[in-house]
N, C-alpha and C positions, 0 to 999 in steps of 0.2 A: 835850438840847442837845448838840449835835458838840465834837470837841473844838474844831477849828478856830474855831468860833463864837464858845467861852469865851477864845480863846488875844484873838482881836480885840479882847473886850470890857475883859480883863485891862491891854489896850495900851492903850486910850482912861483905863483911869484913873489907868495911872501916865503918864499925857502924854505918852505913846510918838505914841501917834497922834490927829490931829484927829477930831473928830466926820461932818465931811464924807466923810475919806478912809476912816473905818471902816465909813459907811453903804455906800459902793460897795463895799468887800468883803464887807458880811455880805449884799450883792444877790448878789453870785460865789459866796457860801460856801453863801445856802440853795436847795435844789434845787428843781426846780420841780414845782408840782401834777402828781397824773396826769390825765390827759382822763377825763371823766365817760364810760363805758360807754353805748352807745345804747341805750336801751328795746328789747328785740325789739318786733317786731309784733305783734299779737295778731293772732286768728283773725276779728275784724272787717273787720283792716284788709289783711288779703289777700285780693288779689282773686279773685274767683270765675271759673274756667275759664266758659267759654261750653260750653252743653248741647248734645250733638254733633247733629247734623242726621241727622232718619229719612231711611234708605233708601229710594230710589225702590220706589214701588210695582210688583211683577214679577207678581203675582197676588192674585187675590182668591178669598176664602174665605167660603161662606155656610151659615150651620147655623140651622135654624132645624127647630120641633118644634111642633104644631098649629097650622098658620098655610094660609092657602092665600099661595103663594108664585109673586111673578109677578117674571123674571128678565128684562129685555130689551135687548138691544144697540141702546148706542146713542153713534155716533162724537161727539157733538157731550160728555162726559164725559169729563173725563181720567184717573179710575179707577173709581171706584163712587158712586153715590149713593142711598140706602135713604129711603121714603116708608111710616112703616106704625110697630109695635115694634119697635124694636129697639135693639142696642145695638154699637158698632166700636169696635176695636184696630188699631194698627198694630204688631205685631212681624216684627222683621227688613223683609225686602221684600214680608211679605203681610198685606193688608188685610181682615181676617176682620171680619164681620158678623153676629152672634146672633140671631133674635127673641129678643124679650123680651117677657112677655104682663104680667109684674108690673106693681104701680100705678102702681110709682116709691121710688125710697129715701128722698127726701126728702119724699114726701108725709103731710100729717098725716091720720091716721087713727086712727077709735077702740079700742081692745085687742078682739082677738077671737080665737075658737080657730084649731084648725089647720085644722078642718072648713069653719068659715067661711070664710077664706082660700082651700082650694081649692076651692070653689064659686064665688069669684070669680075666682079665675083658669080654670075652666073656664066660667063666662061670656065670657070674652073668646079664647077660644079661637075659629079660625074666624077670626079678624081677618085681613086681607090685607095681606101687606107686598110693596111692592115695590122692587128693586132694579134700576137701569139701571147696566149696567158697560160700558164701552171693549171693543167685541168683540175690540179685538187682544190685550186681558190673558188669560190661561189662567184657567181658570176650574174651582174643584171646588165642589158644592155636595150637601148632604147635607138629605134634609126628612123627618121624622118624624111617621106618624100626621096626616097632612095632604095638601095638593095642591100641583102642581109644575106651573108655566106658563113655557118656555122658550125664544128664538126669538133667532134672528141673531146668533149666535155665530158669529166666525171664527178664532177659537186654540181649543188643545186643550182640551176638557172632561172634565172625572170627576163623574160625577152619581150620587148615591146614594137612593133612594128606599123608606123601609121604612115599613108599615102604610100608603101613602096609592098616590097616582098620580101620575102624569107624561103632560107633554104637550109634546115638543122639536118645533119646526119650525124652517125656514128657517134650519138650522145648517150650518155647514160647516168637516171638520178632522177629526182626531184626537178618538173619541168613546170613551170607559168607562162604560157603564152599567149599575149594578144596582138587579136591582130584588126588595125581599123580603116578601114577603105583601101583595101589592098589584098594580097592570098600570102599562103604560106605551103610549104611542100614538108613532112615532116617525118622523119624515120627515125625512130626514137627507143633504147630500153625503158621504158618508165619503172621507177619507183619512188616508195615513198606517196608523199599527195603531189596532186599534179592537175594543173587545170590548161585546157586548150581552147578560147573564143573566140569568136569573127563577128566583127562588127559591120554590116555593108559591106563584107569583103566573102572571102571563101578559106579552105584550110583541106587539104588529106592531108592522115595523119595513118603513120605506118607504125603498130604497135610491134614492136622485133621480138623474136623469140629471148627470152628470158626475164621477161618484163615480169613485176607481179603486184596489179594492180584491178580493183575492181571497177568497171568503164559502166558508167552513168551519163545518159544523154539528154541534152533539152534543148527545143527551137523556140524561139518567138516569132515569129511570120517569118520563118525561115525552114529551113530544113536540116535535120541534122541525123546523121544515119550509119551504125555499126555493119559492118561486114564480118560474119566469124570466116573461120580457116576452111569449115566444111560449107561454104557457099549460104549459108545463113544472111539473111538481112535483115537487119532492127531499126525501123524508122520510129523519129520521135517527132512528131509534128507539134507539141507545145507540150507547156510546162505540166500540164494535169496528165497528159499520155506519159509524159517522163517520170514523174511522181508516182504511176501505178506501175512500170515496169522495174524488172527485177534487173541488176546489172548484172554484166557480164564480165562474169571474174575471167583472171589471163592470171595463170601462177600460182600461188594463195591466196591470192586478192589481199593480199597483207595491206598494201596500198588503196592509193584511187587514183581516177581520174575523171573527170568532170569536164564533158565536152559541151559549150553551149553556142549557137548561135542565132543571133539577131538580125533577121532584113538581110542573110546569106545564106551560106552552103557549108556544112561542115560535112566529110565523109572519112569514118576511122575505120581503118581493114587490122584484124589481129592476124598477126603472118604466123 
């Protein structure tokens, strides 16, 4: 108790002061509550940012590994859509697509070895997936131990092809091809830079009219050899024979293209 408080109470009992006129003082004399402290928020009750929005799609990416793989442009798609195994991601601005030969993760099935297991998934090997992408997206695509069917594309491609084949038509743009223990069959408008390789494998490659690219050849213990339109043949038996000849423009030669192979056969006809 304050002194003040005691000094009030001391005066109401020697009849100093009335009861009324000492309640209003000891209203003046006691101080007031403090304010109750707000509860913080708990972690419920704050709200949740909104999840940022993926980036537009800028390319698509497709990997896939014992499938026959059929790739085809097609403008009525706004980036890719996959018919077959498989499985997509969107990181950053590219849409990467896997086959996928497994059962399923959430499928029930009964316990079996490891042995058993891959003998079901090379049962389902050979399955066909197909993808149709937006020709105007860029486009890389890599197939393993399989086959490769690829047609009307018009942005850049990078196509990778090892243990299986390839079959590009009616592409047009900026082309990267390799290809390694395996062939490839290939009819192509080139522009822009452009390279075409065989690693222990083989490659034609059918330059189409309207292409405009200058075509530079090289073998390493292999052979590698242009065909022009008037029955002309330009072989390049190594890198010093490739280094002293002159290429052979198709168009303005604005472009190129750089055909090379190693321990195979590369053979480019300009139609």
């Amino acid at each position: 108790m304050s002194e003040e408080i005691r000094d009030i109470l001391n005066r109401v009992a020697a009849g100093e002061l009335s009861p009324e006129d000492a309640q209003s003082l000891l209203a003046e004399a006691t101080p007031a509550p403090a304010p109750t402290p707000t509860p913080a928020a708990s972690a419920a009750d704050t709200p949740v940012p909104p999840m940022p929005a993926p980036e537009p799609v800028a390319k698509v990416s497709i990997r896939a590994s014992a499938v026959r793989l059929v790739v085809l442009a097609d403008p009525t798609v706004d980036t890719a859509v996959a018919d077959g195994p498989h499985r997509a991601s969107h990181v950053g601005d590219t849409l990467t697509i896997h086959s996928d030969l497994s059962a399923g993760e959430y499928q029930t099935e009964t316990p079996r070895s490891t042995f058993a297991t891959w003998l079901s998934t090379v049962n389902r090997a050979g399955s066909t997936l197909t993808v149709r992408v937006n020709p105007s997206l860029p486009l890389e695509v890599l197939n393993v131990a399989g086959s490769l069917e690829l047609s009307g594309t018009r942005a850049p491609a990078s196509v990778g092809v090892e243990a299986g084949s390839a079959r590009l038509r009616d592409g047009s743009g900026p082309l990267a091809l390799s290809v390694a223990s395996g062939s490839a069959d290939v009819e192509w408008q080139f522009h822009g830079e452009c390279a075409v390789s065989t690693d222990l494998g083989s490659a034609r490659v059918a330059v189409l009219p309207g292409s405009d690219v200058a075509i530079t050849a090289d073998a390493v213990l292999g052979m590698a050899t242009v065909r022009l339109a008037d029955g002309t043949t330009i072989k390049a038996s190594s890198s010093k024979d490739a280094a002293e000849q002159q290429p052979v423009v198709v168009g303005a030669g604005t472009g190129s293209l750089a055909v090379t192979s190693r321990l195979g056969s590369l053979v480019v006809s300009v139609m």
